[in-house]
N, C-alpha and C positions, 0 to 999 in steps of 0.2 A: 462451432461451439454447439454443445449439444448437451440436452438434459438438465436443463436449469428449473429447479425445483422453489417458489417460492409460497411464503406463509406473508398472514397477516400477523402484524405486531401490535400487540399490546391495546387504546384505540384506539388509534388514526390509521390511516393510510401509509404505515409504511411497512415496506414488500422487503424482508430479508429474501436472497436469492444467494441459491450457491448449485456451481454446477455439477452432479452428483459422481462420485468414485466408483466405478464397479470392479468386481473381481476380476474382471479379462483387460484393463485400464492397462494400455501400453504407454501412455503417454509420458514423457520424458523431463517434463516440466510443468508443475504448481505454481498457480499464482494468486495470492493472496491479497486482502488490503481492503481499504475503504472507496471512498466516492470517486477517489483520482485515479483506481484502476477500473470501478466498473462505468464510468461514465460513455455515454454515446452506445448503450448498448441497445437501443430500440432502432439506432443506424447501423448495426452488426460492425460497431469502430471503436472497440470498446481496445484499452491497450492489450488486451489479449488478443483479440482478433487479427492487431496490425502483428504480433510476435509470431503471430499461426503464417501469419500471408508471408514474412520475409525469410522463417525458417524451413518454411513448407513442413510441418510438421504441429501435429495436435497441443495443444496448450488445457490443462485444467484450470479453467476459472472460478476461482468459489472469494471472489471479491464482493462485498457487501453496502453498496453507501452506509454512509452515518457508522458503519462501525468503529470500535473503539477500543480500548485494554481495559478499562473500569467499568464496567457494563455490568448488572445487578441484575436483572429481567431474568428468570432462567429460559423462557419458550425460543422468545425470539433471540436471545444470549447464544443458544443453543444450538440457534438456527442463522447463528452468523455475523451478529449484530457484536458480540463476544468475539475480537480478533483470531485469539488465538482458537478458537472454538472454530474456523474456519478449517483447520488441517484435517485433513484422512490420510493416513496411511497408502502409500504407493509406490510405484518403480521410480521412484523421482531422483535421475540426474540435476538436477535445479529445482530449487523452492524460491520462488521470487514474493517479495511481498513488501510494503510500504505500511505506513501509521503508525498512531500517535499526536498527528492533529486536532482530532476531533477531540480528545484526550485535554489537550491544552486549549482549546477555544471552549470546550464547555466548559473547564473545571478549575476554568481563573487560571490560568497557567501561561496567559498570556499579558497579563500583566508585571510587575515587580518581583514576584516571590515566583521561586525555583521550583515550589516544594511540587507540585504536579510531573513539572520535567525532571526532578530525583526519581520519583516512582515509578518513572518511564523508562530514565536510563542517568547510570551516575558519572559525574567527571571522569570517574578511568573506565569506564565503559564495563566493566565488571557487574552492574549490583540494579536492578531492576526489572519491570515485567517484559521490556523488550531482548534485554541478553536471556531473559531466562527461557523467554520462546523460540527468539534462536539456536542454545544450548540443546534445546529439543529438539528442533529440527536439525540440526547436527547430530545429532543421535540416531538418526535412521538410517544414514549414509550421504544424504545428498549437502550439495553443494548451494551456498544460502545468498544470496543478491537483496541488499536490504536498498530502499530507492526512498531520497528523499523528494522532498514537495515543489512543485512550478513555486518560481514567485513572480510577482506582477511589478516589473521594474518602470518605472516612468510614468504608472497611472495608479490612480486609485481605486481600492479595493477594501470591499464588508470586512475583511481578515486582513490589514496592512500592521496594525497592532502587532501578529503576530508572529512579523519578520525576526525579531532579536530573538526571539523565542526559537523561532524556526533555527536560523543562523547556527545558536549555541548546541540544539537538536542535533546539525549537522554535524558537528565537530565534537559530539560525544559518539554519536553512531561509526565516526569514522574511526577515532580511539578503539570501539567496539572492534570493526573490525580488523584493524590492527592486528588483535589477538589472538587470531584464528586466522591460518593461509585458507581454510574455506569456508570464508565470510569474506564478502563484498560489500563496502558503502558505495552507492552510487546517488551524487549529488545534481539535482538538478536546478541549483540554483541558477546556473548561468546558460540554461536552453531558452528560455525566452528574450528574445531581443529588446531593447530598451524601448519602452513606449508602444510598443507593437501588441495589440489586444487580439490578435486573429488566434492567440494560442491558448484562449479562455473562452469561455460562454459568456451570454451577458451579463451575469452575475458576476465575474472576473473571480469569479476563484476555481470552480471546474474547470477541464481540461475541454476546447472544443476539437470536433474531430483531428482537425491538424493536429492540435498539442498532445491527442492521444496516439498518434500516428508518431510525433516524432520522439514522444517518451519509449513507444516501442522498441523506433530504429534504435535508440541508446543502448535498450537492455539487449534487446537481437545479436547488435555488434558486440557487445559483450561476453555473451554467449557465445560468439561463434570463436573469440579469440580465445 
């Protein structure tokens, strides 16, 4: 991984980071997203890194913690914290990318009312900010891998709230991809073993390095079929 370019936000302490595009960028797959892709990156185990080591081949990271699809800030917005604001233009065979949680755990969207996860993406998969980012990135030519979120089956976790929410996520992102033979939903609800926390941080909702390793091997094997 190389060239990761990061700002301060707004003011606190938080570091949007994204790994930067050059003109000569051969690399062959983008990966996008919030906490769940860039997590373990100060252990060089971030799920990009596990994608680089089993394809043997360069990965662009420009995944952001905390980022979001409602995001108002323009600097740090700009600079990545704004989902979609993560893309650059590239030779990209594959745009992989996750979110949308952050989305629904700040914006009450995990509780009762839908109206958060309408604006994200609607029951036929057609009509929101995540088909319409994808629609763009199908627009360049490449082929699009949308990855849904670990969940913490058998223990408790800060974000358990957010399972029905998640759940329903799932099965509109999958309608989503339906629609389009290049677009992929990939679910990760059933990678974590029942009661088994070695695949979280101690906060149980990041991914720790194993769990960023074996969200890799999913998308890798994906890729390679």
């Amino acid at each position: 991984m190389f060239n990761r370019i990061c700002v301060v936000a707004s003011f606190s302490v938080l570091l949007a980071c994204g790994e930067t595009v050059t003109p000569d960028t051969r690399a062959r797959v983008l990966l996008l997203g919030d906490s769940m892709m860039a997590s373990n990156s100060i252990q060089n185990q971030t799920v990009a890194d596990g994608i680089e080591s089993i394809l043997r081949e360069e990965v662009i990271d420009r995944s952001v913690p905390a980022a979001r699809y409602f995001y108002i800030l323009p600097i740090s917005g700009a600079a990545g914290l704004r989902l979609d604001a993560q893309y650059r233009p590239g030779p990209w065979k594959w745009v992989v990318l996750n979110g949308g949680g952050n989305d629904l755990l700040f914006g009450g969207g995990c509780g009762t009312s839908t109206t958060q996860l309408d604006r994200l993406v609607s029951h036929d998969g057609k009509r929101g900010a995540i088909p319409d980012f994808v629609a763009k990135l199908r627009a360049s030519g490449a082929r699009v891998l949308y990855v849904g979120y670990l969940r913490n089956p058998g223990f408790t976790s800060p974000i358990k709230a957010c399972g029905p929410a998640g759940n329903e996520m799932d099965k509109r992102l999958a309608t989503m991809a339906a629609l389009d033979k290049g677009v992929d939903f990939m679910a990760l609800s059933d990678l974590v073993p029942h009661g088994d926390t070695s695949y979280h941080q101690f906060d149980r909702i990041h991914p720790s390095p194993k769990g960023s390793r074996a969200i890799a091997a999913r998308i890798a094997q994906h890729i390679k079929r």
